[in-house]
Structure formats: C-alpha cells, structure tokens
C-alpha positions as CSV (number, residue, x, y, z in Angstrom):
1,X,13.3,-4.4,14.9
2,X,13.0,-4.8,11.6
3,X,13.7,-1.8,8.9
4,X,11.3,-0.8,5.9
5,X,11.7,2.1,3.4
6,X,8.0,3.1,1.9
7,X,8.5,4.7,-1.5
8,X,5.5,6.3,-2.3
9,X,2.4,8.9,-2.3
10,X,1.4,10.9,0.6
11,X,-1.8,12.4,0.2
12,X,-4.8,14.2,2.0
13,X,-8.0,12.0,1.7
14,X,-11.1,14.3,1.1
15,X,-13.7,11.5,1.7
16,X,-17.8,11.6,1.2
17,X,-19.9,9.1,2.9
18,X,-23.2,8.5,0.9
19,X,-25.9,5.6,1.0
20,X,-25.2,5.3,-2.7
21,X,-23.1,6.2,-5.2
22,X,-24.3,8.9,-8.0
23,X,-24.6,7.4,-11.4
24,X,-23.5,10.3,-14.3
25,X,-25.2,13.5,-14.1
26,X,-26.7,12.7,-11.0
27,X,-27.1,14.5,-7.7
28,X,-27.0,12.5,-3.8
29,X,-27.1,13.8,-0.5
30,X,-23.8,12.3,1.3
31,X,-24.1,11.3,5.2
32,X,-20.7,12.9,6.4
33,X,-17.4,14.7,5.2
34,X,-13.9,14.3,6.5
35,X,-10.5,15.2,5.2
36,X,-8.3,12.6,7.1
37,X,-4.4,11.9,5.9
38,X,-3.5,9.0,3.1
39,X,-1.8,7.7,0.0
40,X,-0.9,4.6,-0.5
41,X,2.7,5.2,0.6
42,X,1.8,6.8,3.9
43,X,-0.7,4.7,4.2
44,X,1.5,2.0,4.2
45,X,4.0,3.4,6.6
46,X,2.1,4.4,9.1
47,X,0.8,0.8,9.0
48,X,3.9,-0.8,9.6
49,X,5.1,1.8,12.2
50,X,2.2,0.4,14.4
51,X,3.2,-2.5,13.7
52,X,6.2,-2.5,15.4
53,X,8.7,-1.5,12.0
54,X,11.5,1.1,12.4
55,X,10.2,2.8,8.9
56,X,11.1,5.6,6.3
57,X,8.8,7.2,3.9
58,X,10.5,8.8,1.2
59,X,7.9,11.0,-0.6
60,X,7.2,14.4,-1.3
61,X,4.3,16.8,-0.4
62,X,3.4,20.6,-1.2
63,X,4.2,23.5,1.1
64,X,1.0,23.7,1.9
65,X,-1.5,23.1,4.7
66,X,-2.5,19.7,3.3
67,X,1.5,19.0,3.3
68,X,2.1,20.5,6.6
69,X,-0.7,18.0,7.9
70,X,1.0,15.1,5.9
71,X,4.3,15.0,7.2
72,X,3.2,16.1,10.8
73,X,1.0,12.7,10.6
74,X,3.5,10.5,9.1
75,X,5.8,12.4,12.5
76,X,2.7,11.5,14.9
77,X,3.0,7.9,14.0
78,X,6.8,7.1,14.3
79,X,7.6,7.3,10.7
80,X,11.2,8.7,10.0
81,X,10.3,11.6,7.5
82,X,13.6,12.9,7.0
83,X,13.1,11.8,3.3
84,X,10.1,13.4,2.8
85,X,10.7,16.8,0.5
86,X,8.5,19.7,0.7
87,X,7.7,21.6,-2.8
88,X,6.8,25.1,-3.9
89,X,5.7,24.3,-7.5
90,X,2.9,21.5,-7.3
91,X,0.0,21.2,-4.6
92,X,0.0,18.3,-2.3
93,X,-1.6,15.3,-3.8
94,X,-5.5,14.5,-2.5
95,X,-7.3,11.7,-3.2
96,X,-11.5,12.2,-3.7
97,X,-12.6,9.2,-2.1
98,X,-16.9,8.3,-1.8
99,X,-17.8,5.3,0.5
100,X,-20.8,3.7,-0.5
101,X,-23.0,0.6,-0.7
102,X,-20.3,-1.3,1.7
103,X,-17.3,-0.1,-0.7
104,X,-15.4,3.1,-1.7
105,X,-14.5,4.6,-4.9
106,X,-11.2,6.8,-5.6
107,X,-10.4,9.4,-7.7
108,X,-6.5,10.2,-7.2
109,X,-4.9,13.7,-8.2
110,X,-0.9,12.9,-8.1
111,X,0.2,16.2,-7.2
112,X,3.8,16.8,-5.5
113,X,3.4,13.0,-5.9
114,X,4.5,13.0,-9.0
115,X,8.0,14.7,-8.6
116,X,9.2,11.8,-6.9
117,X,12.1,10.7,-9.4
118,X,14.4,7.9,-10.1
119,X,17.1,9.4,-9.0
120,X,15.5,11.1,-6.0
121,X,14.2,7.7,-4.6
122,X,17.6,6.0,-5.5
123,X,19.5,8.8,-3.3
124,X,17.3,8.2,-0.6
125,X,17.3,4.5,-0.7
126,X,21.9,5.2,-0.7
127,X,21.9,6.8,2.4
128,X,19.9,3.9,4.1
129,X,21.9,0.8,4.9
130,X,20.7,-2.2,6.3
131,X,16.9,-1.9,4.7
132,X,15.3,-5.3,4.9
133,X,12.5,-4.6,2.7
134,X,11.0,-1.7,0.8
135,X,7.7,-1.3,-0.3
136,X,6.6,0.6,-3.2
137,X,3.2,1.3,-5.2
138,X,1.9,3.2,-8.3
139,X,0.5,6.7,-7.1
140,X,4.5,7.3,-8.5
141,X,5.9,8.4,-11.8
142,X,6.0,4.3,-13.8
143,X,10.0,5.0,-14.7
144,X,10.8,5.4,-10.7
145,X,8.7,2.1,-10.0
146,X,10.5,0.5,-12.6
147,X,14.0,1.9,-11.6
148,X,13.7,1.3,-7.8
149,X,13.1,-2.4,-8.4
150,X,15.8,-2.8,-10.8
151,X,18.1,-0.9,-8.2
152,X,17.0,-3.3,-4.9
153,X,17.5,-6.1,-6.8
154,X,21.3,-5.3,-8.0
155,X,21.4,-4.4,-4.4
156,X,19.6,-7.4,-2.7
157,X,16.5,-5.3,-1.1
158,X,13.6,-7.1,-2.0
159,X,10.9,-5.3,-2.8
160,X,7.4,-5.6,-2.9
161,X,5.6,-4.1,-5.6
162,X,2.1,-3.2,-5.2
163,X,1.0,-2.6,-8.2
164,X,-2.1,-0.3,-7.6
165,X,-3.5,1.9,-9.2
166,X,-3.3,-0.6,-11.8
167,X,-1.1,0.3,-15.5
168,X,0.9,-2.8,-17.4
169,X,4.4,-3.5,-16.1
170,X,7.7,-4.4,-18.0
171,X,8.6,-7.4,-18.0
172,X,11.5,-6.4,-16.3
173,X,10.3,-5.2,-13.4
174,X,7.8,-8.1,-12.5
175,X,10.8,-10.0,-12.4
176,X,13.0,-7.5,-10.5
177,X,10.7,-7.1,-7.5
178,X,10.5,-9.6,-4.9
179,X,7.1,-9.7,-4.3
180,X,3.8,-8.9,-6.0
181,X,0.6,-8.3,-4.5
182,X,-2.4,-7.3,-6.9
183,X,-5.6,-7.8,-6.0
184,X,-7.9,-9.3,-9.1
185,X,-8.2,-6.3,-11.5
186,X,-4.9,-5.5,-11.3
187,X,-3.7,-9.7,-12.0
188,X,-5.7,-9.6,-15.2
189,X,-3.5,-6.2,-16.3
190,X,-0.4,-7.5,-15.3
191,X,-0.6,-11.0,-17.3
192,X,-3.5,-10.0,-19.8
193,X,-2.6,-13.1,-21.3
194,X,-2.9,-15.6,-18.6
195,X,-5.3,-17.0,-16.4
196,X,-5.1,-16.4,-13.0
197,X,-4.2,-19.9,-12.5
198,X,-1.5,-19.4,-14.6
199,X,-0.1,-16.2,-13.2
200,X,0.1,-17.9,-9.8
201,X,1.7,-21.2,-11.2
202,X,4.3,-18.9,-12.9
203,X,5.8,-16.9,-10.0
204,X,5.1,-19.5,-6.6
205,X,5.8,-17.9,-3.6
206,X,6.3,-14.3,-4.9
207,X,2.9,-13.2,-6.4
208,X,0.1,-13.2,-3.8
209,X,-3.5,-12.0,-5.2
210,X,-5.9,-10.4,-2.8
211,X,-9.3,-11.5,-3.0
212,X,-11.3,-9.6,-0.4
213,X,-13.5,-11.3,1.9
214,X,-12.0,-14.6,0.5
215,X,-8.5,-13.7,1.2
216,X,-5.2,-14.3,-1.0
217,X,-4.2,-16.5,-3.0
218,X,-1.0,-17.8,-4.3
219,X,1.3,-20.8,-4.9
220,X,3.6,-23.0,-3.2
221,X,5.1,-23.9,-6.3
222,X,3.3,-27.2,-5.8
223,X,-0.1,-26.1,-5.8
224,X,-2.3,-23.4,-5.4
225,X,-3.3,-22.2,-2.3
226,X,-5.9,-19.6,-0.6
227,X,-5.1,-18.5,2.5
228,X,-8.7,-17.0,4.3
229,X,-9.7,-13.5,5.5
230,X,-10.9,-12.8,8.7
231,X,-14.3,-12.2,9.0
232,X,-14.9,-8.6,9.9
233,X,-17.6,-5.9,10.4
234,X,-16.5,-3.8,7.6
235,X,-17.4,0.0,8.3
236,X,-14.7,1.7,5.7
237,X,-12.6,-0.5,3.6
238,X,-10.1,1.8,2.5
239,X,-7.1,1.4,3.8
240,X,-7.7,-2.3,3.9
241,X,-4.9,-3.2,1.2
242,X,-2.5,-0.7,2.4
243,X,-2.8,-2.8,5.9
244,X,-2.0,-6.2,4.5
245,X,0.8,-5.0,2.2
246,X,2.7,-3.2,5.4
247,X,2.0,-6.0,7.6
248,X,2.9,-8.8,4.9
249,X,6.4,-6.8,4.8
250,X,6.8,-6.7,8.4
251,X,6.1,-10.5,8.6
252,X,8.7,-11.0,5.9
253,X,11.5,-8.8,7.2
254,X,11.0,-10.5,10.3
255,X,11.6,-13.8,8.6
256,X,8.7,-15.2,9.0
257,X,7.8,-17.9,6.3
258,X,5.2,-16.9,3.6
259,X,1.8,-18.8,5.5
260,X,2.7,-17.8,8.8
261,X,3.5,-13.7,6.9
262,X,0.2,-14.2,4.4
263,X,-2.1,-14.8,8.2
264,X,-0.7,-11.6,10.0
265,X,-0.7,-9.4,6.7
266,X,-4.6,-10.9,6.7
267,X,-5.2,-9.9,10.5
268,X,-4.4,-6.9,10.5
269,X,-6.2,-6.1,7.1
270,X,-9.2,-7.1,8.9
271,X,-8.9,-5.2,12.0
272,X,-7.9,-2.2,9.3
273,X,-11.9,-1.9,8.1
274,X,-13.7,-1.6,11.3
275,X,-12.9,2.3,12.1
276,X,-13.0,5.3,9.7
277,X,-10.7,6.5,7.4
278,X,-7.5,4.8,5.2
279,X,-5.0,5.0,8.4
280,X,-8.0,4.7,11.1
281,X,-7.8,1.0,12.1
282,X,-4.6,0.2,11.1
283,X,-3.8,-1.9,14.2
284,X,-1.0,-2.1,16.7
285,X,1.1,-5.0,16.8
286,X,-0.2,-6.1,20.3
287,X,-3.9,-6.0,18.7
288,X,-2.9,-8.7,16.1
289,X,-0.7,-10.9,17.7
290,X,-3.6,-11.1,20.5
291,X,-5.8,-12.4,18.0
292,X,-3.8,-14.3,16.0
293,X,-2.7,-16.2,19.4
C-alpha cells in the first residue's frame, strides 16, 4: 500500500445550486443548498484513501462545529488525522461555492487554514518515514508551499504541487517539486512568459496541464502529448481536479509510469463529476480499475 501525506486546507463547502449565475448587483433564486465537507487538501485525501492509499492529512481546522465535522469526515474516510490541529483563535475555513450553467464558481475564506506553518508542516512531515509522495496545494500560507517542496526535495519525497488557487511561484520551487499540475489559468501564471508549448517543452514528464473535457497534456520530452478525458455526465464538477491530482499520486507512488498514471488520475476524475458535492463521487479503487480494464 502505498503512503501519501496531503498538506493542505480542510474546509466546509457551503454550496448554492442556481440555473445561472448572478451578474453584480443582481438577485437569483438558487435550486438547492448544502453544506458538505472540502478543501483542496481534504479533498484530495479523502480521494486517495478510496483509492486504496494509506494517507495523512496534516491540516488544521477551528474548534468549531464546521471543524468538528471536518476531521470526523477526513476519520469516516480512512484518512490518518493525527496531524490535523484543532484551533481556538481562527474559525474553520469555508469555501462559498455556486454551481451553475454546467460549472461552479468559488469564493475561499482561508481560515484556521492559514495557520498551517513551515515549520508545523515540516514537523509533521519528520515524524513520517517512508512517505512515497506528498501532495500539496495553495489554500496554504505561499512561504509553507515554498518550504515543503524545498524540504522533500533535500529529503527525496517528491511532491506534487498543485498550484491552485493560482499566485506566481519562485523559481525555486517549480523546480523543487516533482510534479506540477495546473490546469490552463494557472500555466499562463506560472510561466507568464511562455507559451504553453513552451512550458511543456521545458519540464517533460513533470508538468501535466489539465484541460477539462479534453484531458491533460504534457511532454515526453520528445513531443507533446494529450492524453483524453473520459467522457462523463457532468452533474457537479467540483471536486473534479482534486480527484485526478490524488489519483495521479496514487498511480505514481505505485510506480506506475506517467501514461499508464495520467489514464487512472483521468478515470477517476471523470467518475468524480457525476454525484454531488467536492468529495461525492470520488470513486473507489475497484470502480476505476473496473473501467479502465
């Protein structure tokens, strides 16, 4: 069984459904209101618990009932939460989420989220030998993103850095991290100054962009290559990155190679949109590997 530490946000998703979105200063009646658990980092570990991972989330929440629910959650779905620090001074973090017109859009409030330090992560990530992978994203202080990745890689964890929401990174850090997986937005932030062509010719077989319904994309070092999405009745999209990065570091900590890895992160993405909420389809390993044989 392979052995993944999640570095990130835990949240509670407040989420609207609506036919349409509101434009500014305008009111709409929504269809349905839930308040379901998320963040990208729980997200993510839950995702690659069902998949068959042994997996630690190292996080914090508030002591409140939103935090309560959080970690209780994370507990329901096999994650090890013994990392996972409860705080009196900051709420939990929510995110505000409205899906809409076949999409979503999220507002994030860090919270607790934000008190996940450098040091704090590094501790954790000390007392937990034999890691084959951690995962990490950006609902997290920028200095313990950039401090985590520069501590794997003295340490030989790689890590893969998904870089959303999207801000600029050092230089440093894109190279530190093993693997990068933006989805279009967040390519044209990271290398501002480079096609996407370019991006992918410059880092073969460690940035993959996400491309939706087309799928990902990256490079063999040879030449480019896409590698297709599933097609998939989409009824909330969500959680549909946080599936393909947990599953793409569950194929890779497995060993599988970066097609065969890229096809069951892609899988399981797709099976990920066709129930409610970010952690509501996230498929069980028997689910994909049915389909993908």
């Amino acid at each position: 069984m392979s052995e993944i530490c999640v570095i990130g946000s835990c949240s509670m998703d407040l989420v609207v459904t609506s036919e349409r979105r509101p434009k500014a200063g305008e009111t709409v009646l929504g269809t349905d209101f839930q308040t379901v658990p998320g963040g990208k980092g729980a997200n993510q570990a839950v995702a690659a618990s069902r998949l068959g991972a042994n997996v630690y989330m190292v996080g914090k929440a508030g002591n409140d009932s939103y935090g309560k629910a959080i970690i209780e959650n994370l507990k329901a779905n096999g994650v090890n939460t013994d990392h996972m620090e409860t705080v009196t001074h900051k709420k939990s973090g929510t995110a505000h989420i409205v899906l809409a017109e076949g999409d979503n859009s999220i507002v994030v409030v860090k919270g607790a989220n934000d008190d996940i330090s450098p040091d704090y992560a590094k501790s954790a990530l000390a007392k937990l030998p034999g890691i084959d992978i951690v995962l990490i994203q950006q609902e997290i202080p920028e200095e313990t993103v950039e401090e985590v990745c520069s501590y794997c890689r003295a340490q030989q964890i790689p890590v893969i850095l998904n870089p959303a929401p999207a801000r600029p990174l050092k230089q440093s850090t894109i190279e530190d991290a093993a693997y990068l997986t933006p989805n279009e937005h967040e390519a044209s932030i990271l290398f501002p100054d480079r096609t996407k062509e370019e991006a992918l010719a410059g880092y073969p077989g460690k940035l993959f962009i996400t491309e939706g319904k087309q799928g990902v994309r990256y490079s063999d070092g040879t030449a480019e290559r896409l590698i297709p999405a599933f097609p998939a009745e989409a009824v909330d999209t969500t959680g549909a990155g946080d599936t393909f990065n947990a599953a793409l570091a569950v194929a890779l900590a497995e060993g599988r190679d970066i097609e065969q890895a890229l096809l069951f992160a892609n899988r399981a993405a797709s099976l990920s949109v066709q129930h409610f909420g970010a952690q509501g389809g996230m498929p069980a390993r028997k689910e994909v590997e049915e389909l993908l044989s």
